[in-house]
N, CA, C and O atoms as a DFTB+ gen file, in Angstrom:
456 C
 N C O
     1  1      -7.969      15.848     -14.911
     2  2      -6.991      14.828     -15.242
     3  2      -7.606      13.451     -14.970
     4  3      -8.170      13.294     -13.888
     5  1      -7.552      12.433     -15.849
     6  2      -7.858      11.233     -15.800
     7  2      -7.272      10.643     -14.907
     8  3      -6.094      10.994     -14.841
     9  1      -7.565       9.888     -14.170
    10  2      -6.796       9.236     -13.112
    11  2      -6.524       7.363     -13.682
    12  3      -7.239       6.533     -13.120
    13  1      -5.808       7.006     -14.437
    14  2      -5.090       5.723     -14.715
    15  2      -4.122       4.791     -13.807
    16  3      -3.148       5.476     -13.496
    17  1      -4.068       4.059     -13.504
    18  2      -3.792       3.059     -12.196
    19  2      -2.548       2.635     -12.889
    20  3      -2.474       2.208     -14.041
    21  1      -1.601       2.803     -12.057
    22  2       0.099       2.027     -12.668
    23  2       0.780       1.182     -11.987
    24  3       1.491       1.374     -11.001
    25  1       0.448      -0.116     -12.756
    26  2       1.028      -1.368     -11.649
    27  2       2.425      -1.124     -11.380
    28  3       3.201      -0.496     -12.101
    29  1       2.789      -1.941      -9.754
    30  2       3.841      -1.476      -9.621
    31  2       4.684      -2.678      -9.128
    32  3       4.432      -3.190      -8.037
    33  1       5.525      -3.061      -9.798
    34  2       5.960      -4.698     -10.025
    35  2       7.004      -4.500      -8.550
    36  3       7.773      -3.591      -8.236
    37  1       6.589      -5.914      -7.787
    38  2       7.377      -5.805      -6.284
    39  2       8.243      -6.448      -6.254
    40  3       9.076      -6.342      -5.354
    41  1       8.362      -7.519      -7.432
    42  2       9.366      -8.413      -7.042
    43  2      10.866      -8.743      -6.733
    44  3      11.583      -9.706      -6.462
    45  1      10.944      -6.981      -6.989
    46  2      12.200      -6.839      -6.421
    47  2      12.876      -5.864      -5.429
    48  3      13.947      -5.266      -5.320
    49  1      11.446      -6.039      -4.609
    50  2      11.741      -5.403      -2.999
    51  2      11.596      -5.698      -1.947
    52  3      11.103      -6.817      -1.812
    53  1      11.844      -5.098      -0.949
    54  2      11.616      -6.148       0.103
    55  2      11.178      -4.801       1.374
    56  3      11.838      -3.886       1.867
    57  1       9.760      -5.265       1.546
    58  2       8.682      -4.476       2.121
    59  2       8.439      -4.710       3.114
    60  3       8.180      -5.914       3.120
    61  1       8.329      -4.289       4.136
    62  2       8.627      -4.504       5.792
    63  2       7.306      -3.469       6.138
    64  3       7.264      -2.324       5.687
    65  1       6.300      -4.012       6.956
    66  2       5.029      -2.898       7.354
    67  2       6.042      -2.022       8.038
    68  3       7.170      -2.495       8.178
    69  1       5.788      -0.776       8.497
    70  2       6.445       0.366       9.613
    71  2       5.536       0.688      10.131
    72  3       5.915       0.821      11.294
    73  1       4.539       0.924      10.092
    74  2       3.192       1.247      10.581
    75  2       2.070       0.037      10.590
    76  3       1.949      -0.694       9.606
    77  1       1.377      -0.099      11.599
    78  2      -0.242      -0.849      11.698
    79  2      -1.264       0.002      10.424
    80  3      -1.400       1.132       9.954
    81  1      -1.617      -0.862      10.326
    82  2      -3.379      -0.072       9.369
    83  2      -3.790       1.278      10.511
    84  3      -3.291       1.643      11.576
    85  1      -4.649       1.642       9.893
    86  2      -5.523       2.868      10.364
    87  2      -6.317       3.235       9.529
    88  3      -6.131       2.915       8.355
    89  1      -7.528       4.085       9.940
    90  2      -9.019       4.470       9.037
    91  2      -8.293       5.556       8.617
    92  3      -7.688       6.414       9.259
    93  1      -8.458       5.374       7.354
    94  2      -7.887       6.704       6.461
    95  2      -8.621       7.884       6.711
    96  3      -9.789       7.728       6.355
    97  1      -8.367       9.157       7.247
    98  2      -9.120       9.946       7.294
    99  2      -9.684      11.096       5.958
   100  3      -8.714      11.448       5.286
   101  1     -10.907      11.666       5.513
   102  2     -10.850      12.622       4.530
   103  2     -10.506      13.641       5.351
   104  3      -9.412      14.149       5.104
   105  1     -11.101      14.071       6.222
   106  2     -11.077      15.553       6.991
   107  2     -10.089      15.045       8.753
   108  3     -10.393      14.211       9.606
   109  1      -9.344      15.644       8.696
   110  2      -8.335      15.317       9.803
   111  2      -9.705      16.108      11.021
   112  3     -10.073      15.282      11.857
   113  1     -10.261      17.225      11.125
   114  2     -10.696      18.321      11.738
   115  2     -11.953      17.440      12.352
   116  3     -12.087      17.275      13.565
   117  1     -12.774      16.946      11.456
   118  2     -14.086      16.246      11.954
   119  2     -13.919      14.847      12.196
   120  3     -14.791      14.128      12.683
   121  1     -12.611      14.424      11.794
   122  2     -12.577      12.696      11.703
   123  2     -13.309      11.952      11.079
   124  3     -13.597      10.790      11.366
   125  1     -13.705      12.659      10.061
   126  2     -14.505      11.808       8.781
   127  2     -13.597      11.155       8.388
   128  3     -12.517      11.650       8.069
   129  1     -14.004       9.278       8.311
   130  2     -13.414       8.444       7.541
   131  2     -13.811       7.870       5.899
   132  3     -14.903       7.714       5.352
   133  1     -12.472       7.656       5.440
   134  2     -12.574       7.894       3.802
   135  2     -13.221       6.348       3.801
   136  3     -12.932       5.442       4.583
   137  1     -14.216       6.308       2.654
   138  2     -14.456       4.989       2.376
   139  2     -14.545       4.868       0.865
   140  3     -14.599       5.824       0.091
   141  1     -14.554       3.552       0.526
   142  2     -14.533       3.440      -0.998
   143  2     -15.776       3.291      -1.732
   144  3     -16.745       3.657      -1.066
   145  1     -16.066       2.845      -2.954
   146  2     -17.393       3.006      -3.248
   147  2     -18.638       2.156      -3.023
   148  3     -19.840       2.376      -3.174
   149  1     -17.914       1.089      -2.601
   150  2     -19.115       0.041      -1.864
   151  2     -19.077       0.754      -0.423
   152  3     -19.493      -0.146       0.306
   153  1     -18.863       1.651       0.240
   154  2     -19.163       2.098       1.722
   155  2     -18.053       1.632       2.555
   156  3     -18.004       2.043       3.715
   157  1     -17.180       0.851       2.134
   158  2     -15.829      -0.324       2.964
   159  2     -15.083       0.721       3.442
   160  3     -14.783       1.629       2.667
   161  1     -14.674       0.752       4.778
   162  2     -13.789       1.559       5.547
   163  2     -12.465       1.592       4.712
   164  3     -12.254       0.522       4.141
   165  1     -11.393       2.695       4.475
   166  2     -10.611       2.594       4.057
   167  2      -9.071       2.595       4.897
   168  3      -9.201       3.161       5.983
   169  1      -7.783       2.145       4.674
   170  2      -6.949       1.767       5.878
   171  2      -5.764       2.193       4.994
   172  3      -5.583       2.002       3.791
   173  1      -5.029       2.801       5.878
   174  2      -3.776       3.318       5.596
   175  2      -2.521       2.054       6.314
   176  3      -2.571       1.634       7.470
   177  1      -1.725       1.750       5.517
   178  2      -0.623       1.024       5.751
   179  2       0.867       2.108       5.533
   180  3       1.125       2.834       4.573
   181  1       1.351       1.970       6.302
   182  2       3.112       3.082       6.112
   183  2       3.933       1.719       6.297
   184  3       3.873       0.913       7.226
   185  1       4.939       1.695       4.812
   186  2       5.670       0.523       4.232
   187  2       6.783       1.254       4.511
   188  3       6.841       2.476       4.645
   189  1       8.142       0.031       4.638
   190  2       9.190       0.579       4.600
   191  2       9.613      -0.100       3.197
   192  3       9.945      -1.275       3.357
   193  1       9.669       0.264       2.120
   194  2      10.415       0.003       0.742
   195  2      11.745      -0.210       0.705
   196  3      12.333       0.844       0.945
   197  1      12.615      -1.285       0.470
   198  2      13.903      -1.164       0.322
   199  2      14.222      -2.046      -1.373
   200  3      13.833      -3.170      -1.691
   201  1      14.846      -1.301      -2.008
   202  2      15.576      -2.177      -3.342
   203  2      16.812      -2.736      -3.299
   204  3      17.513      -2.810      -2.290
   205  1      17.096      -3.142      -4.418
   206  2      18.209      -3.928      -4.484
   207  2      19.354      -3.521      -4.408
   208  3      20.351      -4.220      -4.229
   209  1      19.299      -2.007      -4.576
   210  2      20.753      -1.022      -4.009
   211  2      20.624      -0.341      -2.961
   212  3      21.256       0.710      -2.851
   213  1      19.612      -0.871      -1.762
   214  2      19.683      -0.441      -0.404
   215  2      19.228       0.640      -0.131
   216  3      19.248       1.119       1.002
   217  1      18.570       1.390      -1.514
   218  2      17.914       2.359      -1.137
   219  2      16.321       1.911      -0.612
   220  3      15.702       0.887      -0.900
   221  1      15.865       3.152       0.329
   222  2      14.895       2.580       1.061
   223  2      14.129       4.150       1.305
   224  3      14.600       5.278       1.457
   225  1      12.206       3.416       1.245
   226  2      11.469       4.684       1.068
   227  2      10.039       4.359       1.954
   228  3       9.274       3.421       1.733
   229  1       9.912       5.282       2.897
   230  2       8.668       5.120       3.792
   231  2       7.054       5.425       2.296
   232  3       6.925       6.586       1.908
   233  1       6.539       4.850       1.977
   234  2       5.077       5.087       1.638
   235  2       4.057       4.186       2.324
   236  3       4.171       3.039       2.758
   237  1       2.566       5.411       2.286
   238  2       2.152       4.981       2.784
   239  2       0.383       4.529       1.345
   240  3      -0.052       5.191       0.402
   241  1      -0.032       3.263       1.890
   242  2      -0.646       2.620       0.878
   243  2      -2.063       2.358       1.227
   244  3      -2.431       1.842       2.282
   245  1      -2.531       2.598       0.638
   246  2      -4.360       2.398       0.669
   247  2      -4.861       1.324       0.355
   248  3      -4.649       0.807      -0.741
   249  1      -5.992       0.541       1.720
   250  2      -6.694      -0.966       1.316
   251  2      -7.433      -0.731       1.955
   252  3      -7.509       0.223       2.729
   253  1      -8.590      -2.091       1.643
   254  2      -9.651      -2.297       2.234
   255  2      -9.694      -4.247       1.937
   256  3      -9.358      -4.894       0.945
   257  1     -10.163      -4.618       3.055
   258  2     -10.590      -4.199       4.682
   259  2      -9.012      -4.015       5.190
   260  3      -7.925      -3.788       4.661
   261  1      -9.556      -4.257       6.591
   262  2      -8.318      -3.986       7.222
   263  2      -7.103      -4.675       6.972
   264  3      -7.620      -5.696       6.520
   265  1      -5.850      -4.907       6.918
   266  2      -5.041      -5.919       6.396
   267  2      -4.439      -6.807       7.483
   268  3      -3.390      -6.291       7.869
   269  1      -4.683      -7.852       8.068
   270  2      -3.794      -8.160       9.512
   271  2      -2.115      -8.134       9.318
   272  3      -1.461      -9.126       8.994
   273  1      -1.743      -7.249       9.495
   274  2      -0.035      -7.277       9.709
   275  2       0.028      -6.177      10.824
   276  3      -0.860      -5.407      11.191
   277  1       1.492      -6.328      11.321
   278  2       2.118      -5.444      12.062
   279  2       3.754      -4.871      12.043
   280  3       4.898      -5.103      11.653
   281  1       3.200      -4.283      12.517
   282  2       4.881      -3.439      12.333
   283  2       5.753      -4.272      12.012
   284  3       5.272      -5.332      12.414
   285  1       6.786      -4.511      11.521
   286  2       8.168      -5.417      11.503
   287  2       7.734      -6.360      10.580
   288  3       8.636      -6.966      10.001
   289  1       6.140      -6.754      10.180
   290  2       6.291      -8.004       9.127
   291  2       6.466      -7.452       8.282
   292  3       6.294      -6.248       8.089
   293  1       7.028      -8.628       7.292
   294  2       7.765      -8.158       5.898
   295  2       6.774      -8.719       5.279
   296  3       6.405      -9.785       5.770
   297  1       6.130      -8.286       4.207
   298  2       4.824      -8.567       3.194
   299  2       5.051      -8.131       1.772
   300  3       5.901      -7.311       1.424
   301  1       4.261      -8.720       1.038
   302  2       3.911      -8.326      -0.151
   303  2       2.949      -7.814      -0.495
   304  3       1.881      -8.337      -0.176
   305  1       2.956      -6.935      -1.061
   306  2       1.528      -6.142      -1.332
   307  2       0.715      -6.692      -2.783
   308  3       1.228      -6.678      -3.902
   309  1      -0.526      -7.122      -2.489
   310  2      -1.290      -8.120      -3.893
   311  2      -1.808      -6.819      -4.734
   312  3      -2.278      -5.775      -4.284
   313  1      -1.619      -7.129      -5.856
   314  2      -1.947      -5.765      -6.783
   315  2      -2.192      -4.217      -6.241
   316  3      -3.071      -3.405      -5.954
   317  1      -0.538      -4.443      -6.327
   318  2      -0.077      -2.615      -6.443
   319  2      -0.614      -1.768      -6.889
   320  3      -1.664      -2.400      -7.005
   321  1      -0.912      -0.609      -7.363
   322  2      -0.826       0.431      -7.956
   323  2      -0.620       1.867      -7.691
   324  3      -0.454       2.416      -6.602
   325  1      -0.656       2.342      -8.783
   326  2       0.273       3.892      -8.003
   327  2      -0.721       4.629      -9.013
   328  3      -0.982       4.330     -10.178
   329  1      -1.231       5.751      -8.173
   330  2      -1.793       6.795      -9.154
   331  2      -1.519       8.234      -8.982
   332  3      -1.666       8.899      -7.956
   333  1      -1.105       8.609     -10.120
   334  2      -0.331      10.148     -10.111
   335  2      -2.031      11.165     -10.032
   336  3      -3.061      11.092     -10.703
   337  1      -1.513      12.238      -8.612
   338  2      -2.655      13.099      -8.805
   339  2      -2.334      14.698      -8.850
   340  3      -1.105      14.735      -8.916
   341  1      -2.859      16.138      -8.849
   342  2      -2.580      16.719      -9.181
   343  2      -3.293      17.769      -8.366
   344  3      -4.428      17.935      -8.814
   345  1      -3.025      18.542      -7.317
   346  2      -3.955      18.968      -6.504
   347  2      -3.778      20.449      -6.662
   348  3      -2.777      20.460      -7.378
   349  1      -4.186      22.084      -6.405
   350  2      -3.601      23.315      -6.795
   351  2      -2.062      23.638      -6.864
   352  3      -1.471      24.241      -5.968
   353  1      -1.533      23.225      -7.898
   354  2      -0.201      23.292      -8.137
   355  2       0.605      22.153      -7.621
   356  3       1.772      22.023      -7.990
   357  1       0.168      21.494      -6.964
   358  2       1.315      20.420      -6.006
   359  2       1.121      18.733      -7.196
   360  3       0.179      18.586      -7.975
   361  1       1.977      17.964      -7.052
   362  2       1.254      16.412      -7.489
   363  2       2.024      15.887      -7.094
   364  3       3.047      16.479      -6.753
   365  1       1.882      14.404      -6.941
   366  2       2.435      13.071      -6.300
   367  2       1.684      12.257      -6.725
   368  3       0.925      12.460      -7.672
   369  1       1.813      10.784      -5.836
   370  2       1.598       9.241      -6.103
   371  2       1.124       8.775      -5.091
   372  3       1.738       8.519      -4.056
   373  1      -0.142       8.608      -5.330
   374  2      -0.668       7.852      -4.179
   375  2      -0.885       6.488      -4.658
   376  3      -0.878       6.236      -5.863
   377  1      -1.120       5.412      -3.571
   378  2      -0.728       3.896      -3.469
   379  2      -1.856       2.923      -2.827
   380  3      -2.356       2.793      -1.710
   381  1      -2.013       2.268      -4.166
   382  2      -3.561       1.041      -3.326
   383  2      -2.801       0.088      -3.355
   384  3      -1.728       0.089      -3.958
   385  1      -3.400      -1.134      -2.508
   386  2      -3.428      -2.646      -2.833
   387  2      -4.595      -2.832      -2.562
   388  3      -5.454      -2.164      -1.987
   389  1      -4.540      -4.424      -3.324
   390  2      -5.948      -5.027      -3.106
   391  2      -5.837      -6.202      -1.601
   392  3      -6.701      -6.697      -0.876
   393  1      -4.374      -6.289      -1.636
   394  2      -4.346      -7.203      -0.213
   395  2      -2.701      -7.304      -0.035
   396  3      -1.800      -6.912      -0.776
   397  1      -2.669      -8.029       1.323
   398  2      -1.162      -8.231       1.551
   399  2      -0.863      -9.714       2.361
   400  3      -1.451     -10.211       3.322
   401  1       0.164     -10.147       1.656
   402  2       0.734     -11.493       1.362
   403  2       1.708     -11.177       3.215
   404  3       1.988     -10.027       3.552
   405  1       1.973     -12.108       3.906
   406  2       2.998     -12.641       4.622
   407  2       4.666     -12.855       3.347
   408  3       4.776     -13.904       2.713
   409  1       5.399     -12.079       3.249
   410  2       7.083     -12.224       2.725
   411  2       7.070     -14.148       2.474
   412  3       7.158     -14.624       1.342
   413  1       6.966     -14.901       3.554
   414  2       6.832     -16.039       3.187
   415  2       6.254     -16.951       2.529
   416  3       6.807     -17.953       2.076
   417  1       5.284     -16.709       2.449
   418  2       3.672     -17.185       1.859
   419  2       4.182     -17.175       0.111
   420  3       4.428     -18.029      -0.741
   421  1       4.165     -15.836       0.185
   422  2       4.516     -14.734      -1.328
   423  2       5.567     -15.772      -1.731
   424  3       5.346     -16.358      -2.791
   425  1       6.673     -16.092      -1.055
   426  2       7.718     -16.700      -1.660
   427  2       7.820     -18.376      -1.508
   428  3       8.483     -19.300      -1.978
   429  1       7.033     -18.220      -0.813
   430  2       7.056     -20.199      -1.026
   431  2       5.918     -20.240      -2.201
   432  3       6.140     -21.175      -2.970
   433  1       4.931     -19.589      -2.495
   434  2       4.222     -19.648      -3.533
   435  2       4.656     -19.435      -5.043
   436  3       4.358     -19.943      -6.123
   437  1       5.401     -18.556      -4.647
   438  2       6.403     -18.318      -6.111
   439  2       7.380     -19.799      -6.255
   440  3       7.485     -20.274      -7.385
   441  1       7.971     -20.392      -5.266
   442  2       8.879     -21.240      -5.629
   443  2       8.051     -22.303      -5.980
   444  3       8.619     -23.135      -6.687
   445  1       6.603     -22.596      -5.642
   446  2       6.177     -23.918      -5.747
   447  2       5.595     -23.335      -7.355
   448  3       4.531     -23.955      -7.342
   449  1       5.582     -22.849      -8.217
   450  2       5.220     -21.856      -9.419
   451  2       5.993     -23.004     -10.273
   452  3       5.522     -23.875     -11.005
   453  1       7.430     -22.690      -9.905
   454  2       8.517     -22.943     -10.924
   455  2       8.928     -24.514     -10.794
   456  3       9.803     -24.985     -11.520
């Protein structure tokens, strides 16, 4: 299966870290850490997702380098994407960014836009 990248438009959520970064692991057993194709450590972020009808969803999202946030900040994630994968019978959505915005930053930048 081809693996195709599906942007995933934020602007109408409101994303709160739940988790610190961490080295993504490949092998939980040896603690081999996943890296990307330039060699860059890879970092797991766990988001708390909430929309505009209060529904709300823990994922967790893949970057490099490390991202400075912590628990409780509310951020934006800089180019989303979601990629559907397909593993012996099972599939889901796993989740990159390329970086993450401060909630404020994100939105005073948008207002100075318009």
């Amino acid at each position: 299966m081809r693996t195709i990248p599906i942007p995933v438009d934020v602007s109408k959520l409101h994303i709160t870290c739940a988790k610190a970064a961490r080295p993504r692991l490949v092998n939980k057993e040896t603690g081999e850490i996943k890296r990307d194709r330039d060699g860059n450590t890879m970092y797991e972020v766990t988001l708390l997702i909430e929309d505009d009808n209060g529904r709300m969803e823990l994922v967790k999202v893949s970057t490099t380098p490390e991202p400075p946030i912590s628990p409780g900040d509310e951020v934006v994630p800089v180019g989303l994407v979601g990629y559907v994968w397909e593993q012996a019978g099972r599939w889901g959505i796993s989740y990159r960014a390329q970086s993450f915005l401060p909630a404020t930053a994100a939105a005073y930048g948008a207002g100075a836009e318009r």
